[in-house]
C-alpha positions in Angstrom: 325.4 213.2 49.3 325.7 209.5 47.7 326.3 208.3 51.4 322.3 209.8 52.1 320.9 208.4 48.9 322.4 205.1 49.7 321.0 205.0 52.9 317.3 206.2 51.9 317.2 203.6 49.4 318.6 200.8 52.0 315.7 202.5 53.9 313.1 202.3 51.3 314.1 198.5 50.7 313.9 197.4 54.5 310.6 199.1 54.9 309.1 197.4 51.5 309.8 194.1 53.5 308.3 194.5 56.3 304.6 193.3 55.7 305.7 191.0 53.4 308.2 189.0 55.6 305.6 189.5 58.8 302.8 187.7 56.8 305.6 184.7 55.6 306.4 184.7 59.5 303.0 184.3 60.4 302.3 181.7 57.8 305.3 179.9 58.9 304.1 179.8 62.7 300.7 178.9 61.5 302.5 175.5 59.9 305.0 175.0 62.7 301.8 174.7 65.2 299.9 172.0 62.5 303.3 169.8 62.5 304.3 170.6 66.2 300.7 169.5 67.6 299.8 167.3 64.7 297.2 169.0 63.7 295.1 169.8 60.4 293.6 173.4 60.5 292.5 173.0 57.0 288.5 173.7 58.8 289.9 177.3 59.4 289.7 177.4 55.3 287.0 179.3 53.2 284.0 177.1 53.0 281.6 178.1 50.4 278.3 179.3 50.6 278.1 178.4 54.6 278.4 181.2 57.6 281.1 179.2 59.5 283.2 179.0 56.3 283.4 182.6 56.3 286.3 182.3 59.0 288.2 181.6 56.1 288.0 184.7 54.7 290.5 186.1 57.2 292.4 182.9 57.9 292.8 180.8 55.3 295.8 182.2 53.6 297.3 181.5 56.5 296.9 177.3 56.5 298.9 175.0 54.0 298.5 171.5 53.3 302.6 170.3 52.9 305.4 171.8 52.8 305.6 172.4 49.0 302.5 174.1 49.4 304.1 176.9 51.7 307.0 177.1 50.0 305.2 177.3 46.8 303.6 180.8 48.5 305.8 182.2 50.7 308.8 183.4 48.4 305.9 185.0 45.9 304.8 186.5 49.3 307.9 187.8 49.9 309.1 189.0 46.4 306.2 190.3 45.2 304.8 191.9 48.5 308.2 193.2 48.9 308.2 195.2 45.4 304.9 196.3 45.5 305.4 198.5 48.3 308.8 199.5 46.8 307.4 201.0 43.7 303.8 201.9 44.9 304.3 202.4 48.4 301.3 204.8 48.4 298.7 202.5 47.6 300.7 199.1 48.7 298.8 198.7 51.9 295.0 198.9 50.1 296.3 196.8 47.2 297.5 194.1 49.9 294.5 194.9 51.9 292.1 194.1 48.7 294.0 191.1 47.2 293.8 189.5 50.8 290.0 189.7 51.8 287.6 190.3 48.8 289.7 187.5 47.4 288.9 185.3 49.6 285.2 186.5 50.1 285.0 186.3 46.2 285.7 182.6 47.1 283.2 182.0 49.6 280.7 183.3 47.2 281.4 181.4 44.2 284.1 178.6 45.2 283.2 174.7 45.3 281.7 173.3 48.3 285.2 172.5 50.1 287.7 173.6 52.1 290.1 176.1 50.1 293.3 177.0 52.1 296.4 179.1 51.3 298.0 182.2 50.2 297.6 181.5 46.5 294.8 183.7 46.1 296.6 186.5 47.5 299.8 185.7 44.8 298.0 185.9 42.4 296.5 189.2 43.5 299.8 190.3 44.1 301.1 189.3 40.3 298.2 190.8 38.5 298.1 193.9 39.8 301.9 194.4 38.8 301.5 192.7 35.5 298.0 195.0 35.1 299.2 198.6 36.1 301.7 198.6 33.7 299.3 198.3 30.8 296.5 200.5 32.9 299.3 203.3 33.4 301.3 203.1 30.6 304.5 204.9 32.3 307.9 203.4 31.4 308.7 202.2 35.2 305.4 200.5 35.1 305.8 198.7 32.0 309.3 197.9 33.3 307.7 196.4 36.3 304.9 194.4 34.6 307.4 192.8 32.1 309.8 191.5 35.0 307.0 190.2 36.7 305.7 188.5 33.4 308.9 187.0 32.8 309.3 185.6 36.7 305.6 185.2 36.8 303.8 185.0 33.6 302.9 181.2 33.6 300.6 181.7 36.9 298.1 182.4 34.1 297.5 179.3 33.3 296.5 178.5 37.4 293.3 180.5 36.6 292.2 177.4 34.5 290.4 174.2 36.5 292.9 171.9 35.4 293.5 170.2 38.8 290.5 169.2 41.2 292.9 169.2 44.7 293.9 172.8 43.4 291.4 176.0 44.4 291.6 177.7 41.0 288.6 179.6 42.2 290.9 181.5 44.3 293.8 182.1 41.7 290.8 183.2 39.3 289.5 185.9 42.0 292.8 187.0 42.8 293.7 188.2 39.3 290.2 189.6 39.0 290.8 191.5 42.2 295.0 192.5 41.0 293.6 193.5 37.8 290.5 195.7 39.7 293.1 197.6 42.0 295.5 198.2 39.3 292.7 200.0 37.1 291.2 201.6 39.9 295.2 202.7 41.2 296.7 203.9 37.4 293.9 206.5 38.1 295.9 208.0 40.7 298.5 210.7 40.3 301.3 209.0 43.0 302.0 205.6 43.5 305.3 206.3 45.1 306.6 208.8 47.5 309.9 208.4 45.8 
């Protein structure tokens, strides 16, 4: 019997991975092409308020600047992606889904007129909606949840602020509106997990 349960939840912890670790692959190739062919797709980024930048809205998460600037998204990627769809596995592809694209069309509606590129926006999605639910749904594993996060997490906060020109606060700003949306919208639900 323990032998089962340990296997479910060695199950239940490969399969929370999966997107997460795919998208970080997929960011990582993206990179390995702009260093291998010395190229800059930073014009595959959300540009503002112009038809051509809406490309962006689907790629620019993908595109980083440096290698700080991946790194800098990749392991929240990884850690947060990988424990939303541990604990809310039943809304984890929508929430991902959400924090992804009307981030980033929130951006192209309201951002400054340049190029924003990377994951950020979708981190912060990611962050708020864990930090949110638990105050949305009030149950002790959500609470739980959210205060980890704001321990690991909390000082993203301050990212919503335009404290840095070269930084696209726009999309950390639309990101937490978005987390904060789904989790509202999610604590409304009955199941969040299928464990």
């Amino acid at each position: 019997m323990g032998q089962k349960k340990s296997t479910s939840y060695y199950n239940r912890l490969r399969e929370s991975t999966v997107v997460p670790f795919r998208f970080s692959l997929l960011m990582l190739l993206v990179f390995f092409i702009q260093v291998l062919f010395h190229t800059d797709l930073g014009f595959l980024g959300i540009l503002p308020n112009v038809y051509s930048g809406l490309i962006g809205v689907a790629f620019a998460p993908l595109i980083h600047g440096s290698n700080m600037h991946l790194y800098a998204n990749i392991f929240p990627v990884i850690i947060l992606g990988s424990s939303l769809y541990f604990f809310y596995d039943r809304v984890a592809d929508q929430v991902f889904f959400y924090c992804y694209f009307m981030t980033n069309f929130i951006v192209w509606l309201f951002g400054r007129p340049y190029y924003h590129i990377g994951a950020s926006g979708l981190v912060y999605g990611l962050a708020m909606f864990l930090i949110a639910l638990g105050f949305f749904r009030g149950s002790l594993k959500s609470i739980m949840i959210s205060v980890v996060i704001i321990i690991f997490y909390g000082g993203i906060i301050y990212g919503v602020l335009p404290t840095d020109k070269k930084i696209s606060w726009e999309s950390h700003l639309a990101g937490a509106v978005v987390g904060m949306m789904m989790a509202f919208f999610s604590s409304k639900k009955k199941y969040l997990s299928s464990y």
